[in-house]
Backbone atoms as SQL, in Angstrom:
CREATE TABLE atoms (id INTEGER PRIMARY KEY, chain TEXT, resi INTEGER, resn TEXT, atom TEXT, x REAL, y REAL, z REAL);
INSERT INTO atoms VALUES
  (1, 'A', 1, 'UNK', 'N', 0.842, -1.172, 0.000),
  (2, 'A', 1, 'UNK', 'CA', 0.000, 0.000, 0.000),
  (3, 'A', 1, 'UNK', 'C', 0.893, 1.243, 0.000),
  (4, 'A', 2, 'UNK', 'N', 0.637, 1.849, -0.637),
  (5, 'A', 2, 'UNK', 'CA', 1.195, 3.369, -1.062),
  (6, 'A', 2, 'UNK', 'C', 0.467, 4.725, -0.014),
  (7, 'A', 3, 'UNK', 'N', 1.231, 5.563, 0.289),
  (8, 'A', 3, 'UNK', 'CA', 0.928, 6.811, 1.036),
  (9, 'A', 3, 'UNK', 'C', 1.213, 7.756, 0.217),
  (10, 'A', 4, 'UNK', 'N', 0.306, 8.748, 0.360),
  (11, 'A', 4, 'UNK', 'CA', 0.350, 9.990, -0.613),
  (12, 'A', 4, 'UNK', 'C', 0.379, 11.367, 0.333),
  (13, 'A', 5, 'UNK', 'N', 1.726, 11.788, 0.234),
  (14, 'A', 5, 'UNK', 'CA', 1.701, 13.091, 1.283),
  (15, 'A', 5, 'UNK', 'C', 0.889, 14.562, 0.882),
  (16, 'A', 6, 'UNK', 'N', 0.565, 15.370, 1.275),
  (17, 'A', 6, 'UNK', 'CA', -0.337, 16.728, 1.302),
  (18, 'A', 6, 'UNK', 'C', -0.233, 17.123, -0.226),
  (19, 'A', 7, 'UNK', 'N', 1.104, 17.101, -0.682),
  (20, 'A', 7, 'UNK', 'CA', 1.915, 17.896, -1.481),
  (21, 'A', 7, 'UNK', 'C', 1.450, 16.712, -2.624),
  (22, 'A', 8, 'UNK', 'N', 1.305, 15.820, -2.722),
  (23, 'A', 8, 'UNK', 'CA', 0.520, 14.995, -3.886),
  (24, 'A', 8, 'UNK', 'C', -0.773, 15.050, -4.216),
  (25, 'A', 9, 'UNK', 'N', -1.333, 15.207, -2.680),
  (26, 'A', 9, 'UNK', 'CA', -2.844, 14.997, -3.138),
  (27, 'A', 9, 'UNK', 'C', -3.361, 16.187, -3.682),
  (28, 'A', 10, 'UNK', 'N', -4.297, 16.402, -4.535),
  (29, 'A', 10, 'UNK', 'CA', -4.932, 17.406, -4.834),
  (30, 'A', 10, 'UNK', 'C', -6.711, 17.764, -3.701),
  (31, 'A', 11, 'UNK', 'N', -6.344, 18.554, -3.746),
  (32, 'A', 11, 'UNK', 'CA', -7.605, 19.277, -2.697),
  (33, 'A', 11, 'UNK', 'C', -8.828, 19.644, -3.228),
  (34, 'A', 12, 'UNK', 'N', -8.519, 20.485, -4.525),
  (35, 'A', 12, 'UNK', 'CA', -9.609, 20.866, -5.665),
  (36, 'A', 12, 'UNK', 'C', -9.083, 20.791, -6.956),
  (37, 'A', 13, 'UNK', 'N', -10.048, 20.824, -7.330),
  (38, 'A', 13, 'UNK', 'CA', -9.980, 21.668, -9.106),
  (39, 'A', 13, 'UNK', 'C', -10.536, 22.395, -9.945),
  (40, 'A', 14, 'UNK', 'N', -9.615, 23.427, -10.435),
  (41, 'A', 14, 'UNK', 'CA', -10.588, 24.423, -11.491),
  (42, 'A', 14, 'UNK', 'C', -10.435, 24.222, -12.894),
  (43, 'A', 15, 'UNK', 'N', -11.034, 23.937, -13.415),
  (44, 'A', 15, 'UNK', 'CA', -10.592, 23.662, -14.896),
  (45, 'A', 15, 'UNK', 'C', -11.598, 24.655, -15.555),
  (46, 'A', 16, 'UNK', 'N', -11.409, 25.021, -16.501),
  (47, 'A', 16, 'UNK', 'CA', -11.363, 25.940, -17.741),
  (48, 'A', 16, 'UNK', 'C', -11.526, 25.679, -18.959),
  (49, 'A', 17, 'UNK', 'N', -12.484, 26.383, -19.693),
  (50, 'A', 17, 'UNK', 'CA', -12.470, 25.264, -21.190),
  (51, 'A', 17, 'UNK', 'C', -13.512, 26.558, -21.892),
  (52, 'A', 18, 'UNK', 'N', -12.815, 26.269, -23.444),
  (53, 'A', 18, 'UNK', 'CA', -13.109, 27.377, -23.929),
  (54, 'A', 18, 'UNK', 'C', -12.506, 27.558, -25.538),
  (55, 'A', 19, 'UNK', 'N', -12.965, 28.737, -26.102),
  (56, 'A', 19, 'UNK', 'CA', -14.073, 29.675, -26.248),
  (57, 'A', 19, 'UNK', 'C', -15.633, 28.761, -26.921),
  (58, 'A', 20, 'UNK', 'N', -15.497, 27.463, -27.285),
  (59, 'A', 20, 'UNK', 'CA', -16.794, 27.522, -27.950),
  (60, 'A', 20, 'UNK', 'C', -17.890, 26.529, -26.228),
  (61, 'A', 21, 'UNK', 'N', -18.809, 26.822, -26.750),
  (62, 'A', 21, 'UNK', 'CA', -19.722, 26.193, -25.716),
  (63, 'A', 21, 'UNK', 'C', -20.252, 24.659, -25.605),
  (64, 'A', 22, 'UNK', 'N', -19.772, 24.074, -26.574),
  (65, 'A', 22, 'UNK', 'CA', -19.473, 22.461, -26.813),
  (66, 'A', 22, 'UNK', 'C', -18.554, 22.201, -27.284),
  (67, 'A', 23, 'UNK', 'N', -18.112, 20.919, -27.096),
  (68, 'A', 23, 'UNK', 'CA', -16.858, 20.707, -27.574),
  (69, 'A', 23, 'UNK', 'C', -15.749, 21.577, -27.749),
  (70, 'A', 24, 'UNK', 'N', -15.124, 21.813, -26.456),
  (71, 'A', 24, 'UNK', 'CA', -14.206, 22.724, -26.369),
  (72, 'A', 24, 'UNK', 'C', -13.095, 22.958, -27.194),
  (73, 'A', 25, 'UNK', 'N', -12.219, 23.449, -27.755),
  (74, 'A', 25, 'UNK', 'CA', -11.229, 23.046, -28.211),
  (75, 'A', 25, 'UNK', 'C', -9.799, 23.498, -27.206),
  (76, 'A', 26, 'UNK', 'N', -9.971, 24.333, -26.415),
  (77, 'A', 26, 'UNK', 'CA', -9.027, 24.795, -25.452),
  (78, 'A', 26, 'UNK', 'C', -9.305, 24.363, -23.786),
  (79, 'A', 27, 'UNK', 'N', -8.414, 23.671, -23.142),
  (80, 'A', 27, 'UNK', 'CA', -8.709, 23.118, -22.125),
  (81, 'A', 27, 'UNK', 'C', -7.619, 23.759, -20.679),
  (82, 'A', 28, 'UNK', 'N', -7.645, 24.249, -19.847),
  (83, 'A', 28, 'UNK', 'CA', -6.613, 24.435, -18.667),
  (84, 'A', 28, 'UNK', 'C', -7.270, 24.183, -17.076),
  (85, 'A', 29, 'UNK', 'N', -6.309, 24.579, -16.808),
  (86, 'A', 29, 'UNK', 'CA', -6.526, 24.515, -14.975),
  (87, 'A', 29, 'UNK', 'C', -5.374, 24.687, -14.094),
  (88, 'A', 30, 'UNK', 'N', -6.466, 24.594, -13.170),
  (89, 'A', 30, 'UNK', 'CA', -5.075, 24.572, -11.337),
  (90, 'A', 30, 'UNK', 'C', -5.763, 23.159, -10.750),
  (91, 'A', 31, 'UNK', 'N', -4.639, 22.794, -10.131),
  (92, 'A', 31, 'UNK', 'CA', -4.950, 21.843, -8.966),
  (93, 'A', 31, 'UNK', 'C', -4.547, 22.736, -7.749),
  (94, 'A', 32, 'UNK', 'N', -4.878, 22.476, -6.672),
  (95, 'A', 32, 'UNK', 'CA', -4.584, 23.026, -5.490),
  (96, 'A', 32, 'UNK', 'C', -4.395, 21.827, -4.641),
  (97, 'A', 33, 'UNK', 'N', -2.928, 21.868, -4.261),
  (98, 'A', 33, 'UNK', 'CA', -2.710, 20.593, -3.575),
  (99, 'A', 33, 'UNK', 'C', -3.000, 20.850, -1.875),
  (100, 'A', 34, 'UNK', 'N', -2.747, 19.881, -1.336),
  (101, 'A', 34, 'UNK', 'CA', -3.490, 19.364, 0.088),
  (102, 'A', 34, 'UNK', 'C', -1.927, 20.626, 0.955),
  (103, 'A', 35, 'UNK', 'N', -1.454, 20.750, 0.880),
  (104, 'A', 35, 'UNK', 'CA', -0.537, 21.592, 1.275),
  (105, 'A', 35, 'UNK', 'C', -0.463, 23.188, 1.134),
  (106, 'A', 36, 'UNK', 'N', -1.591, 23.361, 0.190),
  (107, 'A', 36, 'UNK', 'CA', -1.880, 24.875, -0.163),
  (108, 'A', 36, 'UNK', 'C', -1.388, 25.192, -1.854),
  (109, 'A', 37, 'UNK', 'N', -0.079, 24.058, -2.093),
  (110, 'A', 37, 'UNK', 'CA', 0.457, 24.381, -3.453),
  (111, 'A', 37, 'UNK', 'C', -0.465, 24.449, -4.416),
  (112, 'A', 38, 'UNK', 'N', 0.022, 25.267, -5.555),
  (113, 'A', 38, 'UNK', 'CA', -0.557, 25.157, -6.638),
  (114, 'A', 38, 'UNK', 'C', -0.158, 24.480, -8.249),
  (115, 'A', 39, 'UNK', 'N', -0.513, 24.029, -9.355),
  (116, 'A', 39, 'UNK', 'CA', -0.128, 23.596, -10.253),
  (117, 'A', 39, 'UNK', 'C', -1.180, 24.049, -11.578),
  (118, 'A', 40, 'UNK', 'N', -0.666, 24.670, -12.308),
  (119, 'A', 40, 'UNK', 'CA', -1.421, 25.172, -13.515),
  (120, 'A', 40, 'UNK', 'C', -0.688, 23.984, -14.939),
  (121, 'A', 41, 'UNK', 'N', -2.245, 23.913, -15.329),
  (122, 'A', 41, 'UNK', 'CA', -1.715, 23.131, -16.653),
  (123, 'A', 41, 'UNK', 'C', -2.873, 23.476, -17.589),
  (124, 'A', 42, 'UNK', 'N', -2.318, 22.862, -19.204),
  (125, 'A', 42, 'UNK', 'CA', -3.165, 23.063, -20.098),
  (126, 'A', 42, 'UNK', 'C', -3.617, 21.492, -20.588),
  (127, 'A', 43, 'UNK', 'N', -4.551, 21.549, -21.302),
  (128, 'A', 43, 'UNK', 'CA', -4.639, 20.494, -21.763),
  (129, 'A', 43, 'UNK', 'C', -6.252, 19.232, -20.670),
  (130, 'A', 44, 'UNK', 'N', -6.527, 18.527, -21.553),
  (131, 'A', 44, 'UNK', 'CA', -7.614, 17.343, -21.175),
  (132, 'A', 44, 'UNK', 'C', -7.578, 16.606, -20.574),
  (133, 'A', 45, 'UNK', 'N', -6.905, 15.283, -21.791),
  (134, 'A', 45, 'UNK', 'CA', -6.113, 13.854, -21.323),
  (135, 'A', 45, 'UNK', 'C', -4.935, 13.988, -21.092),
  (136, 'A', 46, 'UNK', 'N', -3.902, 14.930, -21.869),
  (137, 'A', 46, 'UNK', 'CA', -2.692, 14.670, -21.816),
  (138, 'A', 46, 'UNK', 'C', -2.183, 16.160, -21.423),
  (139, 'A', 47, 'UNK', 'N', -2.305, 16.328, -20.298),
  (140, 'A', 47, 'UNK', 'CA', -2.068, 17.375, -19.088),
  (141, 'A', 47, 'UNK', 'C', -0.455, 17.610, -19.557),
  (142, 'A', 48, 'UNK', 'N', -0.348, 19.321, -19.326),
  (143, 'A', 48, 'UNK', 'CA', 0.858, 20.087, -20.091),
  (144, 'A', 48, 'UNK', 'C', 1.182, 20.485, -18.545),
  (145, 'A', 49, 'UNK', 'N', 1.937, 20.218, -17.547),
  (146, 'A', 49, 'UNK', 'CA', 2.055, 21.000, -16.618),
  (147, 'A', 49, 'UNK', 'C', 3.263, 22.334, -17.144),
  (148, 'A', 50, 'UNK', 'N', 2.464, 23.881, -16.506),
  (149, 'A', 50, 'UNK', 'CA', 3.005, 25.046, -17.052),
  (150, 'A', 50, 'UNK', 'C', 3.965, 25.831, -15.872),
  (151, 'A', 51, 'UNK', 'N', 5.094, 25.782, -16.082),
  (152, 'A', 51, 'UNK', 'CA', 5.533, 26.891, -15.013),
  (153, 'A', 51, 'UNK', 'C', 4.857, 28.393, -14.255),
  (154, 'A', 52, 'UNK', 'N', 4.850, 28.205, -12.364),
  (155, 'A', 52, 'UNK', 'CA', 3.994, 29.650, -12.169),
  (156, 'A', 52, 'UNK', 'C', 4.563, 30.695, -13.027),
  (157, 'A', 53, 'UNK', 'N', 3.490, 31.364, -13.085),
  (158, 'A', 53, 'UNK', 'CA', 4.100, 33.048, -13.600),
  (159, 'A', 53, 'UNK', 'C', 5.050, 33.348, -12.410),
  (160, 'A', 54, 'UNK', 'N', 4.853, 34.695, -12.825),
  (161, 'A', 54, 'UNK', 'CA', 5.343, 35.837, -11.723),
  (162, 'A', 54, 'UNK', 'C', 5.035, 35.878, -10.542),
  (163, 'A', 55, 'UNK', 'N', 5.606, 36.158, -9.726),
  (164, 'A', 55, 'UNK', 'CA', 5.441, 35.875, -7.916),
  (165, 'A', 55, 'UNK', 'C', 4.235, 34.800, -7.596),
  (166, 'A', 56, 'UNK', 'N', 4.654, 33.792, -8.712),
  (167, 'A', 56, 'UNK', 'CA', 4.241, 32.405, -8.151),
  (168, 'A', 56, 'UNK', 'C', 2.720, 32.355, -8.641),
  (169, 'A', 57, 'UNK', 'N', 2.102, 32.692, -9.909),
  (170, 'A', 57, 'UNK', 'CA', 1.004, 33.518, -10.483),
  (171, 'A', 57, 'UNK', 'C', 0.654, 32.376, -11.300),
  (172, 'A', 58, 'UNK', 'N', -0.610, 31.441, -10.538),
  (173, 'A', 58, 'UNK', 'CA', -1.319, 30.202, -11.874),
  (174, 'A', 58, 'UNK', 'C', -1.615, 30.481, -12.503),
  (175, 'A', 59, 'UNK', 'N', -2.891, 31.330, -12.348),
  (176, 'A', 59, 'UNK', 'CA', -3.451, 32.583, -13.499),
  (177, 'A', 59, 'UNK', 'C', -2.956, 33.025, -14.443),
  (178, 'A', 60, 'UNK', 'N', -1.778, 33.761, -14.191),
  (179, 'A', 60, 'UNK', 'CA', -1.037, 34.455, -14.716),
  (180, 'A', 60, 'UNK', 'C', -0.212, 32.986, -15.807),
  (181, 'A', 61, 'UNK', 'N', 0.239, 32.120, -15.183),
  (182, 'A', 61, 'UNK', 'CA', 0.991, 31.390, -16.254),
  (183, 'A', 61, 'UNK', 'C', -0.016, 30.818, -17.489),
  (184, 'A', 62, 'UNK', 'N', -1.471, 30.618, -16.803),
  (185, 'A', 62, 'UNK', 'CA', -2.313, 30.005, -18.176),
  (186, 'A', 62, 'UNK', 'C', -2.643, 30.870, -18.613),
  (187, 'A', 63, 'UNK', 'N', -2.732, 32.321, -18.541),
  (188, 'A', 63, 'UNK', 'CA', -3.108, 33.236, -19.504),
  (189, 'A', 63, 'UNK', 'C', -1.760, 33.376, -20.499),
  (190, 'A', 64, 'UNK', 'N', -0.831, 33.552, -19.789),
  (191, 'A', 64, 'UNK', 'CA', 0.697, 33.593, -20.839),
  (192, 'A', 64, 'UNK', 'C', 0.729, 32.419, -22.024),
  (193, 'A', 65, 'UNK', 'N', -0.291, 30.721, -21.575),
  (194, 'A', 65, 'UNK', 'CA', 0.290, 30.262, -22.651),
  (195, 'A', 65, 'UNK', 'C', -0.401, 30.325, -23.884);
């Protein structure tokens, strides 16, 4: 059996999807891990994890990509 510390687990999620109103063609998000961290990525199935922006900015990095 495997243990998963704070910093693995995810707490929530926001995902994002866009511009058309079906069938998206643009997909992102944050996870917010059990530790407070954050992780911005793009993508569906095959998740792009994106470096934070600026003073550590999720937002900010999925709008940059």
């Amino acid at each position: 059996m495997r243990r998963y510390g704070p910093e693995e687990q995810v707490a929530a999620r926001v995902e994002l999807s866009g511009p058309e109103k079906r069938l998206a063609t643009r997909h992102a998000g944050i996870d917010i891990h059990g530790d407070g961290s954050t992780e911005p990525y793009v993508g569906r199935v095959r998740r792009q994890v994106l470096e934070l922006g600026p003073d550590g900015d999720a937002v900010a990095a999925i709008i940059d990509s």
